[in-house]
LUMKOL-544316 format. One line per field, with one value per residue (C-alpha): residue in three letters; x, y, z; chain; residue number from 1. Coordinates in pm, whole numbers, plus 50000, padded with zeros to 5 digits. Layout:
LUMKOL-544316
gudo	(ALA;...)
X	(X;...)
Y	(Y;...)
Z	(Z;...)
kekol	(A;...)
marza	(NUM;...)
***
This chain:
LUMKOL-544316
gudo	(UNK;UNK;UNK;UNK;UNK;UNK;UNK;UNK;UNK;UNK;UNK;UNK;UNK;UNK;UNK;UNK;UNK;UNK;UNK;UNK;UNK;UNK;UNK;UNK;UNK;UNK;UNK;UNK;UNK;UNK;UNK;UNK;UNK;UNK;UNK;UNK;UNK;UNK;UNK;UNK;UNK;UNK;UNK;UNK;UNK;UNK;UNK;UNK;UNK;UNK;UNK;UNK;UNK;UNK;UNK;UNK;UNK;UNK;UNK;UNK;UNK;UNK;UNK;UNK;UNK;UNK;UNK;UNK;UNK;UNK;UNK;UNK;UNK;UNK;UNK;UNK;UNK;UNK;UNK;UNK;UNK;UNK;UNK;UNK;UNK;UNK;UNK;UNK;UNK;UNK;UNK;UNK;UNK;UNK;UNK;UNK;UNK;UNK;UNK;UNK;UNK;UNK;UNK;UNK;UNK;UNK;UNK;UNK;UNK;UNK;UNK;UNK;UNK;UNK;UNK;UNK;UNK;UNK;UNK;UNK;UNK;UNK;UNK;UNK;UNK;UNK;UNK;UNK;UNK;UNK;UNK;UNK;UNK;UNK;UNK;UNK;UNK;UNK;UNK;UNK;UNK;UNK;UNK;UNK;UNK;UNK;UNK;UNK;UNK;UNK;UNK;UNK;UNK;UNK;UNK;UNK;UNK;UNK;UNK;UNK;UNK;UNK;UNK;UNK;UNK;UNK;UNK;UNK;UNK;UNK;UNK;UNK;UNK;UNK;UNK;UNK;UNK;UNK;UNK;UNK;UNK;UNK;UNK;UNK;UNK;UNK;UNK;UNK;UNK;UNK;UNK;UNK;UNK;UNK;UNK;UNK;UNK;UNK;UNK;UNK;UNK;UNK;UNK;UNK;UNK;UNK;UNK;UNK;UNK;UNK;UNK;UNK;UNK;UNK;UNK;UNK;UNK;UNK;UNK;UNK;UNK;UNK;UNK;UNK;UNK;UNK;UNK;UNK;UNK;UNK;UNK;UNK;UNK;UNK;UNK;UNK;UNK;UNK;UNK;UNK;UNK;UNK;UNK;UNK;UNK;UNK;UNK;UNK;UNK;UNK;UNK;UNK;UNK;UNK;UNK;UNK;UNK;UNK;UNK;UNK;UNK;UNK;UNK;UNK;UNK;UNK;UNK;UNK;UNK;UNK;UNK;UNK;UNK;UNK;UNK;UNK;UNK;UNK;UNK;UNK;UNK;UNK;UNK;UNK;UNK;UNK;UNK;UNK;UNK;UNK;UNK;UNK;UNK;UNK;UNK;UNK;UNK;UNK;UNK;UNK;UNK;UNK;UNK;UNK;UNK;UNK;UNK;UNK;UNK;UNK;UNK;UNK;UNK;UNK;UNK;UNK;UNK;UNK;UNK;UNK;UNK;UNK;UNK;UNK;UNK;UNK;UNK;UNK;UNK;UNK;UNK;UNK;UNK;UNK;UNK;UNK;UNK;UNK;UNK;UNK;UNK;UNK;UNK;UNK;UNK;UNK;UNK;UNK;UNK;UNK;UNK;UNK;UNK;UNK;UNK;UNK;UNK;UNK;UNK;UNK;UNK;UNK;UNK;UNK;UNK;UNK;UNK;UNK;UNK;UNK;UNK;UNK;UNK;UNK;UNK;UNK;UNK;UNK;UNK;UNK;UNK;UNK;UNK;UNK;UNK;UNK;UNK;UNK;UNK;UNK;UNK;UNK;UNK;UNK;UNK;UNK;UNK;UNK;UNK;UNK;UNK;UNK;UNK;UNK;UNK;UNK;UNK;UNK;UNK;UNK;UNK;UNK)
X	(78967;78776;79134;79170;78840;78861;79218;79145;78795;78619;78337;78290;78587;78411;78152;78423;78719;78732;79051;79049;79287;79311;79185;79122;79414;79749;79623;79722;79610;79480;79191;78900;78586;78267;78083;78166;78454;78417;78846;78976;78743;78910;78921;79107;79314;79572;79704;80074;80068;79995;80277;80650;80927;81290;81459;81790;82064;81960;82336;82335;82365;82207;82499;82773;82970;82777;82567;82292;82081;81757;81502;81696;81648;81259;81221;81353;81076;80834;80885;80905;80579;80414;80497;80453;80042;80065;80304;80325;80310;79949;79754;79952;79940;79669;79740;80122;79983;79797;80112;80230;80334;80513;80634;80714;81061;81352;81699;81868;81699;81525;81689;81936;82237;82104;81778;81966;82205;81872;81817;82137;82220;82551;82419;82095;82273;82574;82307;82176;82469;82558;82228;82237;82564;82431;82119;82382;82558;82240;82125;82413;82411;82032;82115;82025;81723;81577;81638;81495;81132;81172;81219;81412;81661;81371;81105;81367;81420;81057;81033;81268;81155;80797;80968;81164;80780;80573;80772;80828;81032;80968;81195;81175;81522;81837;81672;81436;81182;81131;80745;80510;80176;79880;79634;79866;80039;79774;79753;79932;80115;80064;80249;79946;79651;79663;79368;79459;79766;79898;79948;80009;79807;79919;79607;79362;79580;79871;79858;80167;79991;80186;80512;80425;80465;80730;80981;80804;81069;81342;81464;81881;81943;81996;82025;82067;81838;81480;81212;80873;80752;80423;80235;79843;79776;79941;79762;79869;79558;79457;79289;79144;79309;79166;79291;79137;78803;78535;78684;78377;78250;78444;78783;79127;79273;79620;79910;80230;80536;80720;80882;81151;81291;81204;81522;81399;81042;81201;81519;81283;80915;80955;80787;80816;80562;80414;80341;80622;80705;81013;81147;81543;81867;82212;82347;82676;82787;82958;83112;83420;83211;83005;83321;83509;83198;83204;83551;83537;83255;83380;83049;82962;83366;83353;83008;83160;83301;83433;83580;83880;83990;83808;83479;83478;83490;83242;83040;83204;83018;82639;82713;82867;82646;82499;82314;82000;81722;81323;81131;80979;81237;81646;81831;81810;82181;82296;82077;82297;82607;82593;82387;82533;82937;82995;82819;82659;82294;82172;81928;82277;82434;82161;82056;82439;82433;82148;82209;82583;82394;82147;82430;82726;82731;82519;82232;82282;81939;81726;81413;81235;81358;81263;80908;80833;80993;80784;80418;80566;80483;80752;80962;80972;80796;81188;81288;80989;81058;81402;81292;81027;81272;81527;81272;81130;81493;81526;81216;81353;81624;81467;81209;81489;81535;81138;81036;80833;80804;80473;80639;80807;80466;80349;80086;79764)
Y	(93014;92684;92509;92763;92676;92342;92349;92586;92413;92776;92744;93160;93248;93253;93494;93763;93751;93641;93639;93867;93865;94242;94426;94784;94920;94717;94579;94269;93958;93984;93955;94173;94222;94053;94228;94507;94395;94560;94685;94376;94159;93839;93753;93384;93189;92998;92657;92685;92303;92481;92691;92620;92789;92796;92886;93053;93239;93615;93652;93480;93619;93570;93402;93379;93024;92806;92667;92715;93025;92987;93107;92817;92567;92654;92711;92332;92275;92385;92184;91877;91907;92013;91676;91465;91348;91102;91225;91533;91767;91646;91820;92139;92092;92302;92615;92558;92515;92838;93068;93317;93187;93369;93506;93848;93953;94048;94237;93930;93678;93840;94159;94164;94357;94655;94667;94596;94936;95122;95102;95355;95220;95083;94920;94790;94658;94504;94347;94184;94051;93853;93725;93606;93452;93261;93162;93037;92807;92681;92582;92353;92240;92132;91971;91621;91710;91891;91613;91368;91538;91694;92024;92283;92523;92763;92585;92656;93063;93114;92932;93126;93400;93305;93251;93625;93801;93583;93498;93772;93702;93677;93720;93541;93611;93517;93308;93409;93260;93253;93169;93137;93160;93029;93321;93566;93565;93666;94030;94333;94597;94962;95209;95431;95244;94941;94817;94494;94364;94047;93890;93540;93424;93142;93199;93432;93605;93591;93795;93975;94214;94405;94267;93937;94204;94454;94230;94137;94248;94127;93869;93884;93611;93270;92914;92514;92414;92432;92306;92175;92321;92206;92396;92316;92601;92860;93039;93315;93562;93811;94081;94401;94685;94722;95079;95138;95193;94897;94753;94828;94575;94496;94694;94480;94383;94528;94471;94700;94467;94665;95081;95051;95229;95111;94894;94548;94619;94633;94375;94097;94167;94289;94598;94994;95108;95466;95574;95476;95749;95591;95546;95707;95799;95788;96130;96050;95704;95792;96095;96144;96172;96445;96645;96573;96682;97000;97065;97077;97289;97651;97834;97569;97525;97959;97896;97574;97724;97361;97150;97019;96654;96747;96778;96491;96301;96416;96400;95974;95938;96074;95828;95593;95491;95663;96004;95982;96161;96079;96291;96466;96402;96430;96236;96403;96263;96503;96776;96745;96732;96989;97231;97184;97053;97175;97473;97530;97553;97194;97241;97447;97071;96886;97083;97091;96763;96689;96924;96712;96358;96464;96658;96485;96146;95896;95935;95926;96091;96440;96392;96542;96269;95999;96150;96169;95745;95647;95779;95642;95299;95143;94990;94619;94562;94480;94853;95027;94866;95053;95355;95403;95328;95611;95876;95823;95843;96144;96285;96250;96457;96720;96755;96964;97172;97264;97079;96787;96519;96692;96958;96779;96665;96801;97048;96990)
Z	(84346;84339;84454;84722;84809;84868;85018;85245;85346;85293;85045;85122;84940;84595;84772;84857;84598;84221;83998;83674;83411;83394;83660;83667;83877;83781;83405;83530;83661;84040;84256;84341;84569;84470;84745;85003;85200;85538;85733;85932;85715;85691;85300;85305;85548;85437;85643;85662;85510;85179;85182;85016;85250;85227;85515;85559;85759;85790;85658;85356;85008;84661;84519;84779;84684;84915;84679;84440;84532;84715;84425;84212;84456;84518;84116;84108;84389;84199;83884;84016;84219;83889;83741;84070;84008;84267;84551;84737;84447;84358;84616;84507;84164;84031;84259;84084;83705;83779;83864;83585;83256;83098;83418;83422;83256;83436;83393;83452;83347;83011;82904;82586;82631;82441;82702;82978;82910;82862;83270;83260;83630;83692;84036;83840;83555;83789;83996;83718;83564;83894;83874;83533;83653;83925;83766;83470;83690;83833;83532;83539;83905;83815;83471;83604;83799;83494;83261;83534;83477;83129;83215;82981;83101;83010;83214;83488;83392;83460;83734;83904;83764;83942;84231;84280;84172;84420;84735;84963;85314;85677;85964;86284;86492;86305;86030;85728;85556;85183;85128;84859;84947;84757;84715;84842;84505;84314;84463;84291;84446;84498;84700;84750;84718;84899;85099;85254;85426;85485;85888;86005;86320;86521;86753;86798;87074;86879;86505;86358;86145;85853;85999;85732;85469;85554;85365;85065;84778;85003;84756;84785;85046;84994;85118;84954;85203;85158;85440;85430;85778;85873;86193;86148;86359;86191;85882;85660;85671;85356;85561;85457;85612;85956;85999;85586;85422;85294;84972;84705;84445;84192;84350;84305;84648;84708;84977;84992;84862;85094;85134;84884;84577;84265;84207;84371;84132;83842;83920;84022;84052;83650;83673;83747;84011;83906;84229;84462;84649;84784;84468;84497;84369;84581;84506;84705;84757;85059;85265;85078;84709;84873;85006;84650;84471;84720;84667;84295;84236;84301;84375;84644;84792;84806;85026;85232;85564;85683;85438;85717;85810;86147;85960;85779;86019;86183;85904;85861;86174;86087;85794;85699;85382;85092;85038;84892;84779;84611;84491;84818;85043;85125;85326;85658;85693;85417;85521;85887;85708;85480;85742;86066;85972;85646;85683;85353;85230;85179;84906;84701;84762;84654;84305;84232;84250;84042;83763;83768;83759;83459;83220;83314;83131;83302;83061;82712;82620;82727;82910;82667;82393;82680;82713;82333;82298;82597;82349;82080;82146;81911;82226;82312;82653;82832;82646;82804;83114;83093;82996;83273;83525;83404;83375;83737;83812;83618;83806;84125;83994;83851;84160;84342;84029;84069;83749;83647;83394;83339;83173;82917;82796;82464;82462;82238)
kekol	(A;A;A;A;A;A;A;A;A;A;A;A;A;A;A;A;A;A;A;A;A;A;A;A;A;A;A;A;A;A;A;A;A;A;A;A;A;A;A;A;A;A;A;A;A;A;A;A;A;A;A;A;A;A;A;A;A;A;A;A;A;A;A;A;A;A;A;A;A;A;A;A;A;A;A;A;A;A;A;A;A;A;A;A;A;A;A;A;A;A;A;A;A;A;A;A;A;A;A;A;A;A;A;A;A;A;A;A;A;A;A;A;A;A;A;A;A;A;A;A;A;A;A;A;A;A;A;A;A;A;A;A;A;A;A;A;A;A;A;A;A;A;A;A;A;A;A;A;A;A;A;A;A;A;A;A;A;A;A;A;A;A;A;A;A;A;A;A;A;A;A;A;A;A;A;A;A;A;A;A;A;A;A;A;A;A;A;A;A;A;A;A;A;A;A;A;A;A;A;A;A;A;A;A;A;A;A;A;A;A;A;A;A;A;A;A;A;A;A;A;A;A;A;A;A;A;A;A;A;A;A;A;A;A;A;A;A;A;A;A;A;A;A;A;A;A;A;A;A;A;A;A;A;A;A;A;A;A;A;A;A;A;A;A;A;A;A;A;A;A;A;A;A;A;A;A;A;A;A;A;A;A;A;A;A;A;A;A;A;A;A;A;A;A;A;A;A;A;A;A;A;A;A;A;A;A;A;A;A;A;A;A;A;A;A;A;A;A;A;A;A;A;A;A;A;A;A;A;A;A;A;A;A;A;A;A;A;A;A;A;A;A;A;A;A;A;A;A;A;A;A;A;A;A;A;A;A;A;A;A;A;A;A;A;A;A;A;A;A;A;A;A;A;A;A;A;A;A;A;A;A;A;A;A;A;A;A;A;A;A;A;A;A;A;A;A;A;A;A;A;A;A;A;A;A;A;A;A;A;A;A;A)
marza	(1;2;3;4;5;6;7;8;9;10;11;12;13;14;15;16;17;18;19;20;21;22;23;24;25;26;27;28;29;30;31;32;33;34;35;36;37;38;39;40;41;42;43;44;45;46;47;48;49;50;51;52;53;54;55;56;57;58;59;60;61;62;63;64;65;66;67;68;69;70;71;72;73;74;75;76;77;78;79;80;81;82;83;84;85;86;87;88;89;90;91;92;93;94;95;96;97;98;99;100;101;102;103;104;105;106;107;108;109;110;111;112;113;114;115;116;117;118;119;120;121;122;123;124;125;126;127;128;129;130;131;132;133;134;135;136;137;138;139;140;141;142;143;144;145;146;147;148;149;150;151;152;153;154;155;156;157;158;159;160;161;162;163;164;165;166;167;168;169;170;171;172;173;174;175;176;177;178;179;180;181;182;183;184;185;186;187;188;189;190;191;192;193;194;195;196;197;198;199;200;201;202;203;204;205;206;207;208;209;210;211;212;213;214;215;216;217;218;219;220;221;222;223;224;225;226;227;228;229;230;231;232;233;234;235;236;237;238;239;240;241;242;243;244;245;246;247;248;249;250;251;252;253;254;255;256;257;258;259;260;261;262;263;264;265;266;267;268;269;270;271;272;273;274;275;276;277;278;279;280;281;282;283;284;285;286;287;288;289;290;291;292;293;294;295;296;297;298;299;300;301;302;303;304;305;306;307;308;309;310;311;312;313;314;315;316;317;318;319;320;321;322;323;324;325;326;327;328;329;330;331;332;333;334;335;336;337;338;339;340;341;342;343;344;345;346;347;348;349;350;351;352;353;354;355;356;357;358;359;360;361;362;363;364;365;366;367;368;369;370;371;372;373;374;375;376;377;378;379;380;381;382;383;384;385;386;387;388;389;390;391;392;393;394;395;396;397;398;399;400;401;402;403;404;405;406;407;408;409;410;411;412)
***
C-alpha cells in the first residue's frame, strides 16, 4: 500500500485499507478495512496514468488470426516494465513485482490432460484447448522479445496468466478497454457479499458507477495493439457500496467480477466461486435439441400437443440460442416454449432433461463418489479445481429434481 500511497499522492490510504495474505472471506490475498468504512466512502483513487490498457474492436476475438492475443501482448507489457529500472517501467515497477506469483492456475494454461478431463465440459475443456493453442504460438511470436530481457516461456505463462485474473474490461461505444488497475487487483470476488464497487469519474458531475465493473470476467476479445492512454483527470475510484452497509474493521473489501456462470471463474480467474448464483448449465443448445430430446422421450412426446414444423418455428423465433437453467431459475425462454407452443408442463421438460444430463454419459462418476473425493483431501489443487466445478454443475441439476449436494453429505 505504501506504493499506492505515494503514487496516488494519498497518505490516508494506509488509514482505511491494508493488504493480508489470507483474509477471512476468500483465503486469499486481498484487502480489508482498518477502520469503519462508511457506503459511498471513497477508499483510493487511482490516476488513469497508472493504469496499463489495451484497447480493441468490440468484435474481436481471443485468438482470431490477426495477431497475437491481447492478454499476450499486455503479459509481454508487463515483463518488460518489470526489468525497465530507468524508463517507463520504473515508476510502475513495485506495484508490478507485487502482482501474484505463482499466479493462479488455469485450464489452459496449467491443467494436465488428466485434470483438464476432470472439468467433464466439452465447451470448458474446448475453450481451453484453443487457449493453450494461442498462448503456444505466442510463445513463439514473442521468442525474441523474451530473450531480449531474460524472460522464460514460463515467466510469460504467468504473466498472462496475471493478466486474464486481474484485468477486467470496459466498454465505451464500439471499442473496449482491457485495464489493469493498481489497487483494484488486489480485491476478491464474491457473488453475494460484495461491499464495494468499482466507478471511474472524469469529474465530479460525471461518475459511471458499477458500469466500470459489469464486465470484469469479460476476457475473450483481443487486439495487437496496446495503448498507453493518459487523461490526468480521469481516476478509477474503489468505493464502498453507496446503496450497502459500513464495511467493519478488519472486513475484506469485495467487488462483483461480474453476473456470470462459473465458466469464465474457473477458465481464467482460476477459481470456483461457492456462492454464484448464476452459475448454469445449457440444457438445450438450441431449439431443435429441445424438440429432438421431446420427441424421443415417450412420456413427454404422449404429453406434447404441438410438436409441428409450425411450432418450431415459432419457438426458432423466442430463441435462437441456448436453454439454460441455475440452480433457482429456468430460462424463461424455455418456460415460453414448452408452456405456451409446445404445450407441455415446463418443469416435466426440464427434470427430463436433467435426469438425461446426470445418467446419460457426460459424467463418469455419482455425486455421491464426488462428495466423498472432494473430503478426502488427496486431490492436486488443478483436480479439486475440477471437481468443484462439476459438482456445482451437478447441483444445478439436481435442484429441479428437489435434492441437494447437502444430502449426499455423510451423517455423523
Amino acid at each position: 500500500m505504501h506504493w499506492l500511497s505515494c503514487a496516488c499522492k494519498d497518505d490516508g490510504i494506509a488509514s482505511r485499507v491494508r493488504v493480508n495474505g489470507a483474509c477471512a472471506v476468500t483465503k486469499a490475498r486481498g484487502i480489508e478495512a482498518v477502520r469503519p468504512l462508511a457506503p459511498g466512502e471513497v477508499i483510493f483513487s487511482i490516476p488513469y496514468s497508472l493504469v496499463m490498457e489495451t484497447r480493441l474492436a468490440s468484435d474481436a476475438s481471443e485468438a482470431d488470426g490477426r495477431g497475437e492475443a491481447w492478454s499476450s501482448a499486455m503479459a509481454m507489457d508487463i515483463l518488460e516494465l518489470k526489468r525497465d529500472c530507468d524508463g517507463a517501467g520504473a515508476s510502475r515497477r513495485r506495484w508490478l513485482e507485487e502482482l501474484p506469483c505463482p499466479a493462479p492456475s488455469t485450464p489452459a494454461m496449467d491443467f494436465n490432460e488428466e485434470e483438464l478431463a476432470m472439468i467433464e465440459d466439452e465447451r470448458v475443456r474446448a475453450e481451453a484447448i484453443r487457449v493453450r493453442t494461442a498462448h503456444e504460438r505466442d510463445v513463439v511470436t514473442y521468442a525474441d522479445r523474451l530473450a531480449h530481457i531474460g524472460a522464460s516461456a514460463d515467466d510469460f505463462r504467468e504473466a498472462r496468466n496475471v493478466v486474464h485474473s486481474r484485468v477486467f474490461a470496459r466498454r465505451d461505444g464500439d471499442c473496449v478497454s482491457k485495464l489493469l488497475v493498481p489497487g483494484v487487483d488486489m480485491v476478491n470476488h464474491s457473488s453475494t457479499l460484495a461491499n464495494a464497487i468499482v466507478r471511474v469519474v472524469t469529474s465530479p458531475e460525471n461518475c459511471q458507477g458499477r458500469a466500470a465493473t459489469e464486465e470484469i470476467a469479460d476476457v475473450s476479445s483481443s487486439s495487437s495493439a496496446a495503448c498507453d492512454v493518459v487523461t490526468e483527470d480521469k481516476y478509477f475510484q474503489l468505493v464502498v457500496d453507496p446503496d450497502g452497509e459500513t464495511i467493519d474493521c478488519g472486513d475484506e473489501v469485495l467487488i462483483s467480477y461480474g453476473a456470470f456462470p462459473n465458466d469464465p471463474f474457473l477458465m481464467y480467474f482460476g477459481f470456483v466461486p461457492d456462492d454464484n448464483p448464476n452459475d448454469t448449465v445449457i440444457l438445450f443448445d438450441d431449439v431443435d435439441e429441445l424438440f429432438e430430446f421431446i420427441e424421443r422421450d415417450e412420456t413427454l412426446a404422449a404429453k406434447a400437443l404441438r410438436m409441428d414444423d409450425d411450432a418450431k418455428s415459432r419457438a426458432r423465433a423466442v430463441s435462437p440460442s441456448a436453454l439454460s437453467c441455475t440452480i433457482d431459475a429456468v430460462d424463461g425462454a424455455l418456460i415460453q416454449i414448452c408452456d405456451g407452443i409446445i404445450q407441455i408442463p415446463w418443469l416435466d421438460v426440464v427434470r427430463a432433461r436433467c435426469r438425461n444430463i446426470l445418467t446419460g454419459g457426460r459424467f463418469s462418476t455419482k455425486i455421491a463418489e464426488d462428495v466423498a473425493l472432494a473430503r478426502s483431501n488427496t486431490l492436486s489443487p488443478n483436480a479439486a479445481l475440477a471437481l468443484a466445478f462439476r459438482l456445482h454443475k451437478k447441483a444445478i441439476l439436481i435442484a429441479p429434481l428437489g435434492q441437494s449436494l447437502a444430502q449426499y453429505e455423510p451423517t455423523a
